[in-house]
N, C-alpha and C positions, 0 to 999 in steps of 0.2 A: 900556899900557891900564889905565885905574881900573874895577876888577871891584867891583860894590856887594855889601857880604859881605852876607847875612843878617839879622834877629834871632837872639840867641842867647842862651840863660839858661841857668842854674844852676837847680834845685828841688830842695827835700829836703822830706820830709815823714813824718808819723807818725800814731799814731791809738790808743787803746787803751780796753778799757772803762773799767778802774779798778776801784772797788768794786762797779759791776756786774755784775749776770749777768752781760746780753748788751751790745756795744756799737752803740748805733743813731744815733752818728756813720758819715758816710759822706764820705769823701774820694777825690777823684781828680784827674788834669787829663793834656792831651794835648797835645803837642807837633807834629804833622804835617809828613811832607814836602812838598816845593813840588810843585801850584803852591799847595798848600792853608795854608801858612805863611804866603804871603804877604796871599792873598784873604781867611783866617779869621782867620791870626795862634793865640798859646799860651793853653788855655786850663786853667784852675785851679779844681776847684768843693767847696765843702762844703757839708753838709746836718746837721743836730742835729735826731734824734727826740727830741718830747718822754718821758717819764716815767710821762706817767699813761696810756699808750696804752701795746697790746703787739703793734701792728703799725705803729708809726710806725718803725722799722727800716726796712721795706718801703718804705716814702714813702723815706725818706732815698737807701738804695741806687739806688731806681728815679730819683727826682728827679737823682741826680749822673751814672748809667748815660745816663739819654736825653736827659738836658743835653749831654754831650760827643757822645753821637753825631749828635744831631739835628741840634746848632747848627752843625757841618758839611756838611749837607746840603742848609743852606738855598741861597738863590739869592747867587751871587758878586755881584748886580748891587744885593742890599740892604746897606745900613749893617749895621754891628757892632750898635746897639741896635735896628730893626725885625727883625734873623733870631733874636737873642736873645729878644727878647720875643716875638716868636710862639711862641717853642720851649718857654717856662716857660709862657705862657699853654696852651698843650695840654697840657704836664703839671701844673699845677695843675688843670685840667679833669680829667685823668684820677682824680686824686687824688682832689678833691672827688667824684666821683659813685663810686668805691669805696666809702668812706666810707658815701653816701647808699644803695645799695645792699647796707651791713652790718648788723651790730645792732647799732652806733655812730651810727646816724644822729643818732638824738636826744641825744648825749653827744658832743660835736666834740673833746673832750680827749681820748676814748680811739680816735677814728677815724685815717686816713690823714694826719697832720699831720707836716712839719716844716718848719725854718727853711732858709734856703738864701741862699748867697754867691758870687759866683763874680766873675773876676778874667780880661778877657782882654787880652792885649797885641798888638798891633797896629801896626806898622809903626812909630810914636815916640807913640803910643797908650794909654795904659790904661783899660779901662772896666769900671766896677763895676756890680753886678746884687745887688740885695741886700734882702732878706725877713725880718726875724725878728730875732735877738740874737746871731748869729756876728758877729764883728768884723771888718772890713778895715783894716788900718794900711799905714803906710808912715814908714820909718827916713828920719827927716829929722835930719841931721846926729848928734847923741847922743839924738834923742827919736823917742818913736814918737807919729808921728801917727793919730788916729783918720779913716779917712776915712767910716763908716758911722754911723750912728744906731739904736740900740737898739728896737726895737719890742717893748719891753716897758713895760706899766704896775705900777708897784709898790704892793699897796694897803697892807700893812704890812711889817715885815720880815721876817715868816715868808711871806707870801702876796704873788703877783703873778704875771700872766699876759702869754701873749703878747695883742700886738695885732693881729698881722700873720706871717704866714706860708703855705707853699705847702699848700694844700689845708682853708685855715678857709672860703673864701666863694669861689661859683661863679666871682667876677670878681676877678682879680691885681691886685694895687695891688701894683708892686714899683718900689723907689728906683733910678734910675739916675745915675749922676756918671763923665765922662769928665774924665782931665788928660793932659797932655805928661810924656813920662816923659826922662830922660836917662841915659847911661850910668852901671851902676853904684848906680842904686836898688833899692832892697828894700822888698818886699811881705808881708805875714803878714795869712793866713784865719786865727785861732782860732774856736771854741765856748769855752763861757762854762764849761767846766770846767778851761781852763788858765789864762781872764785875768783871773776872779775869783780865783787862788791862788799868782800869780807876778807876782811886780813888774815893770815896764816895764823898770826898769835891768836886773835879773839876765836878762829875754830877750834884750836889745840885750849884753850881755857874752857869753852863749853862742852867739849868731851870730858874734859880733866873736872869738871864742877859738878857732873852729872854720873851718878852709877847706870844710869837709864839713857841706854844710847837714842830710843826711839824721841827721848827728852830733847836730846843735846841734839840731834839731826833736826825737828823744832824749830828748834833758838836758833839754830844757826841760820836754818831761813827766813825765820822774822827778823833777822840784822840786818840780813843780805836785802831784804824789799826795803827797809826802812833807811837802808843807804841808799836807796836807788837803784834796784834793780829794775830792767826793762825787760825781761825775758823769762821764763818757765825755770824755776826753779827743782832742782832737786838735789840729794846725797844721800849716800849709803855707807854706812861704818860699821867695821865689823871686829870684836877683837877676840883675840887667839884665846883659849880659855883652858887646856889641856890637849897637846900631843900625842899620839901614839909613840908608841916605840920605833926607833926606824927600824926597818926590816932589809935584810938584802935584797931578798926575794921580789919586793916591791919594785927596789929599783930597777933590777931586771927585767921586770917587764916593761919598765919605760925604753930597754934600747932594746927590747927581743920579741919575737913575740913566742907567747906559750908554747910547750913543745906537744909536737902531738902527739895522738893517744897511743896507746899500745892494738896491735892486731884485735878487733874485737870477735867473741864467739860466742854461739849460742849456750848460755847459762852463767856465763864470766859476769862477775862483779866487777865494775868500773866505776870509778870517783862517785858512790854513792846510789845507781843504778844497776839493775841487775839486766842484762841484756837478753831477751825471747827469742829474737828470730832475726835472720836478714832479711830486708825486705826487696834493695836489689846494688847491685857491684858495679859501678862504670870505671869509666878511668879518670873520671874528674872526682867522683866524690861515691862512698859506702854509705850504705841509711838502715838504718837496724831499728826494729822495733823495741822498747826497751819499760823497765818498769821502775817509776822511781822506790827507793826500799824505804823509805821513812814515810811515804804518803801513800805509797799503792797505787799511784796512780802512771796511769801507761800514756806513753808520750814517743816521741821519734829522735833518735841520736843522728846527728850526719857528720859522718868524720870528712876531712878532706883525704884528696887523693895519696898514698905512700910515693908514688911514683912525682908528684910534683913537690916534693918538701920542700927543695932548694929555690923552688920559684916564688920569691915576695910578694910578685905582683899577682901570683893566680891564690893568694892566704890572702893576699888583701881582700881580693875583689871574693872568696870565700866568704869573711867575716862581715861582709857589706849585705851580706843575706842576712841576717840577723836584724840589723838595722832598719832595713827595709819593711822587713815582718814587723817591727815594731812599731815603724810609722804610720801603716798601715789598719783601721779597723774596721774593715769591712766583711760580713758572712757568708763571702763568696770567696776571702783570699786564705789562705793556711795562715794560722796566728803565731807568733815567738811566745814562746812558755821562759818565763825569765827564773833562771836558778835560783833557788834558797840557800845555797850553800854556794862557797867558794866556789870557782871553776879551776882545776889543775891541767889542764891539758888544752889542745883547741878543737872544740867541737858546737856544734850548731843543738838546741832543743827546740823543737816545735811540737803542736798538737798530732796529736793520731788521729786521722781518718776513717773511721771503720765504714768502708765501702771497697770501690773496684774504680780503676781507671774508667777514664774515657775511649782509649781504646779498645780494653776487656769489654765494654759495654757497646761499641760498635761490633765488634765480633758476634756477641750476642744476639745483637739486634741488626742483622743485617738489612732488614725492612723497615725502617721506623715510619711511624706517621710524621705529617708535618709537624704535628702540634708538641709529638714531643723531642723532634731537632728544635723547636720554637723555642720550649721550656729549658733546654737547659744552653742551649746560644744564648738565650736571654742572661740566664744565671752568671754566664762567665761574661760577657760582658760587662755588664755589672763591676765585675771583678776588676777585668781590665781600668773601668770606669777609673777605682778610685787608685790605680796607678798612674792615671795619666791627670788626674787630678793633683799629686804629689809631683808634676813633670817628670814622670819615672816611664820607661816603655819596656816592656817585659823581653821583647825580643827571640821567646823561645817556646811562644803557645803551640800547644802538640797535645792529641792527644793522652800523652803518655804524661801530660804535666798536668791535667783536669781530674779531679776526682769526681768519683758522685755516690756519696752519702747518704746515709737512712735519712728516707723524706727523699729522695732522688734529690738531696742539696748538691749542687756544684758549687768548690773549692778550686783557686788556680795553685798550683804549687810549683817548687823549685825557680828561686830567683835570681841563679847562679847567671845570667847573662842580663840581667837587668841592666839598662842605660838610666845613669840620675842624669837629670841636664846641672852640670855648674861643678859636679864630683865627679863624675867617669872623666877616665882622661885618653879624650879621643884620638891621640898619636898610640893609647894601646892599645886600642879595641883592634880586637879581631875583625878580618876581613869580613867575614860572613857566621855572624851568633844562629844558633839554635839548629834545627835539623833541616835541612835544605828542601825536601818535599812543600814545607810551613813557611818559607822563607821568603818574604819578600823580593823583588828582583834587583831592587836597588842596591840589596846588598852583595848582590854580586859583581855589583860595578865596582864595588869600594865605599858606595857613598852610605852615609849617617842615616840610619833608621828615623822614624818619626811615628805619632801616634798611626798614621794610617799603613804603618808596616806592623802593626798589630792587628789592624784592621782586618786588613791582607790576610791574613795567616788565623784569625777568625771565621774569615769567608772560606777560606780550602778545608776547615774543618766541618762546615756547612755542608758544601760541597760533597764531602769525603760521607757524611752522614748519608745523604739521601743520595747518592749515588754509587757510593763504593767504590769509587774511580778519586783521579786528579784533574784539576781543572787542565793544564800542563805538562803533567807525565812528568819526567827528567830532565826533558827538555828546558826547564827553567834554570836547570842547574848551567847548563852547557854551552847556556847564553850569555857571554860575558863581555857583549859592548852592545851599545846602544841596538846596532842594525839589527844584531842580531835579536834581540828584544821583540824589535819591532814586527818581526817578520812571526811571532808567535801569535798562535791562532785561538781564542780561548774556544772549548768546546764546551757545546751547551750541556749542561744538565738534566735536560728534559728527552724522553722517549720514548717509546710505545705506551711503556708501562709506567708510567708516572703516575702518580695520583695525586700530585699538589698542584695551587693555581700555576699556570704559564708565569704569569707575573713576577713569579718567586726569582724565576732565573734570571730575570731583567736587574734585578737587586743583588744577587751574587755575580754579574758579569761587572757593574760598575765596582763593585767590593775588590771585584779579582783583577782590575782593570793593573796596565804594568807599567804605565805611568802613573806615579801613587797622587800625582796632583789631579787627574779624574778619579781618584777613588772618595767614598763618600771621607769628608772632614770628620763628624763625629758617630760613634758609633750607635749612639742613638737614633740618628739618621737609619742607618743599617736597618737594626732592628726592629723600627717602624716598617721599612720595606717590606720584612719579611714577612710582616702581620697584613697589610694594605698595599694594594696596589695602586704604584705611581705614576699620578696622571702626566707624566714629563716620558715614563717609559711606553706609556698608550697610544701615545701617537709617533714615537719614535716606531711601534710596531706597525702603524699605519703604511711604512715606507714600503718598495717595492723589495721583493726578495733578494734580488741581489745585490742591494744595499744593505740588507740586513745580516744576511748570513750569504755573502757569495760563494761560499765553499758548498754547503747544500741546492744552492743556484744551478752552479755549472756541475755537481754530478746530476742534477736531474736531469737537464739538459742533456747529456750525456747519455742518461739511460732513455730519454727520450729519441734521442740518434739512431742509439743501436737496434730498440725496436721499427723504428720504421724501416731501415736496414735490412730487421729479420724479416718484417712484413715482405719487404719490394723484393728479394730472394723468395718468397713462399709464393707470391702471384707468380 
């Protein structure tokens, strides 16, 4: 029996400042076990902080850091160059708005910038990713070829800049070039402080003199300083050591994506899983309970919709849930359970919840005390937290998307309308994500979500808790320009029978407010309100009635009319 080995390489690598302080080269790369070797393949990345900046370190680290992690996370079902280039796209997003956020803004030299390279190998693959003025080569026979292009302009020879790099302008412009690799080639990432001061031949001779690439990467730095290098040195070489077989099947998936699954049903066997139960049918996506049969263990399959196959963009923004779930590792958010086995079809695995929604649970508890709408807002918060910490806005909090778990733990689930900032691509977003009762107002104008339209839609479920009502009604729906907006009246949460402080409501009106720029900025904020009352909203109550609630004002008034009315008729 012909057993197909592996890919398998050799890497050695180095890095140093040199006459530097600090060195704000950043090198790494990752090798992974199957099945993730085979679906990701080896990946290799460098990053060069500039000079005149004294936080481009940070860019470098961070950009090589969440390049190897993320670019693993993505969906098995995308090509090597769509999960790569989402991955740099969020992290140059992340970058540029540090940056814009610093006292660098107005000086892009000295903000969040570097260059960036990276190199992955894939099945009889190579594909380059490439930013800035690190070099990619490859040892072609005695020469080294250049396979990158310099994104530098030289204006004289003392001065010259980059053109291009992670974190100069909100939107990535970065080079990609795949080739066939065959056994036995070699790779080299430098920065421009080892291949400005060593000659092509003496690198190709200290690769060639050395079995021990982490040697030869070494030597070649100590050439490069002893020639005069002024700058942070680093390289990474990596040589091809055995191929797989090429597969067709492979290739396929780089121009298609998986096909999806067959109709699933309760007791059917699929790719490895034995399916239990449905759990529920929309028309965006099916979630079945299921058990995997080699480990026993119960997990959640989600097929995409039958009814949307032909649509790219609603499989994309499908397998984007995957990803998400992966970047994410927080004990409030539903986690991605990463296959052991091949994946044959296109479908989503995550953790089982064994609990009841949020809404099953407001059903139940149509009375709750405050402390336990406290405990579990708190919990999803949280949740939310560390989506908006990833620049990510859920867009779709309901809910019917809240778990709550042994231990009353809150879970957020389903991340089918999630916004990444720097990856969603906002000419598709939909007019208005998620279920309209939970929806922001903004987005019924058309306009871009933000953290505080989570916020928003945090607070209606507050709302919705201790009162069983909307803050709104329909009427949010119906509103779809400014005036109309404006003329909405929020009604209070408080009444006869209330039994939480007054103050609670002061915290849920600025929450539910429909201009999202008076809404509170972080959600922290919020949930301190709900616990403490705020002395900003104390004396806001100190006003006169009819400033406060003029709709309660003039009916009093009103009923105060008619009584003395009824009186002057009774004398």
């Amino acid at each position: 029996m012909i057993i197909n080995q592996p890919l398998t390489v050799s890497i050695g690598q180095a890095t140093n400042k040199g006459v530097k302080e600090i060195n704000q080269d950043a090198v790494g790369h990752l090798v992974p076990e199957e099945p993730l070797l085979s679906t990701k393949g080896i990946v290799l990345a460098m990053a060069d902080g500039i000079s005149s900046s004294q936080v481009s370190q940070i860019a470098s680290r961070t950009a090589v850091s969440s390049f190897l992690e993320d670019y693993c996370c993505t969906s098995d079902a995308w090509a090597v160059k769509t999960s790569a280039q989402k991955v740099l796209k969020s992290v140059n997003h992340w970058l540029y708005a540090q940056t814009q956020n610093s006292p660098y803004r107005f000086e892009k030299d000295k903000g969040y910038i570097c260059t960036f390279s990276a190199l992955i190998l894939k099945s009889n693959t190579a594909h380059l990713f490439h930013s800035g003025d690190t070099r990619i080569y490859r040892i072609s026979g005695n020469q080294l070829e250049q396979l990158t292009k310099d994104h530098r302009r030289v204006v004289s020879a003392e001065i010259s800049y980059l053109t291009r790099a992670l974190g100069i302008e909100p939107v990535l412009d970065i080079d990609y070039h795949s080739a066939t690799i065959d056994k036995g080639d070699q790779f080299i990432i430098a920065t421009d402080g080892v291949y400005e001061f060593i000659s092509n031949a003496e690198i190709l001779k200290f690769i060639k003199e050395s079995d021990d690439l982490d040697i030869a990467a070494e030597k070649i730095i100590e050439q490069a300083m002893l020639s005069g290098s002024d700058d942070n040195l680093s390289i990474q070489i990596v040589r091809v050591e055995h191929l797989p077989d090429y597969q067709l099947a492979e290739v396929q998936q780089h121009i298609s994506l998986l096909p999806l699954p067959p109709r699933l049903m309760p007791r059917m066997k699929f790719d490895g899983y034995e399916i239990l139960r449905e759990i529920y049918i929309s028309s965006r996506s099916h979630v079945f309970l299921a058990r995997d049969i080699e480990s026993q263990k119960t997990l959640v399959i989600k097929t995409p919709s039958t009814e949307l196959r032909d649509n790219t963009q609603y499989l994309e923004s499908f397998m984007l849930e995957e990803w998400i779930a992966k970047r994410i590792d927080n004990p409030h958010v539903v986690k991605a359970i990463e296959p052991t086995r091949k994946r044959n079809y296109l479908y989503l695995l995550s953790e089982y919840v064994e609990g009841i929604t949020l809404n099953q649970w407001i059903i139940d508890n149509p009375k709750p005390t405050i402390n336990q709408v406290r405990a579990i807002i708190e919990q999803a918060a949280k949740g939310l937290q560390a989506f908006h910490r990833q620049e990510m806005i859920h867009q779709d909090l309901r809910p019917n998307n809240i778990m709550i778990g042994p231990g009353n733990t809150v879970k957020i689930i389903d991340f089918g309308s999630t916004f990444i900032a720097g990856v969603t691509d906002i000419k598709n977003e939909e007019a208005v994500r998620g279920t309209m009762r939970y929806s922001a107002p903004e987005y019924f104008l058309g306009q871009v979500g933000s953290q505080r339209s989570d916020i928003y839609a945090l607070a209606v479920i507050t709302y919705q808790m201790l009162s069983g009502r909307f803050p709104y009604n329909i009427e949010i729906a119906q509103a779809r320009s400014l005036s109309a907006q404006r003329r909405l009246t929020y009604k209070t949460v408080v009444n006869e029978d209330t039994e939480f402080p007054i103050w609670v409501d002061d915290a849920l009106r600025k929450a539910l407010y429909v201009e999202p720029q008076k809404r509170y900025e972080e959600l922290s904020e919020f949930v301190h309100d709900l616990h403490h009352p705020n002395n900003a909203f104390i004396s806001r109550n100190n006003r006169p009635l009819i400033e406060r609630d003029p709709v309660i004002f003039w009916k009093g008034v009103s009923i105060a009319l008619l009584l003395i009315i009824v009186i002057e008729k009774l004398i």
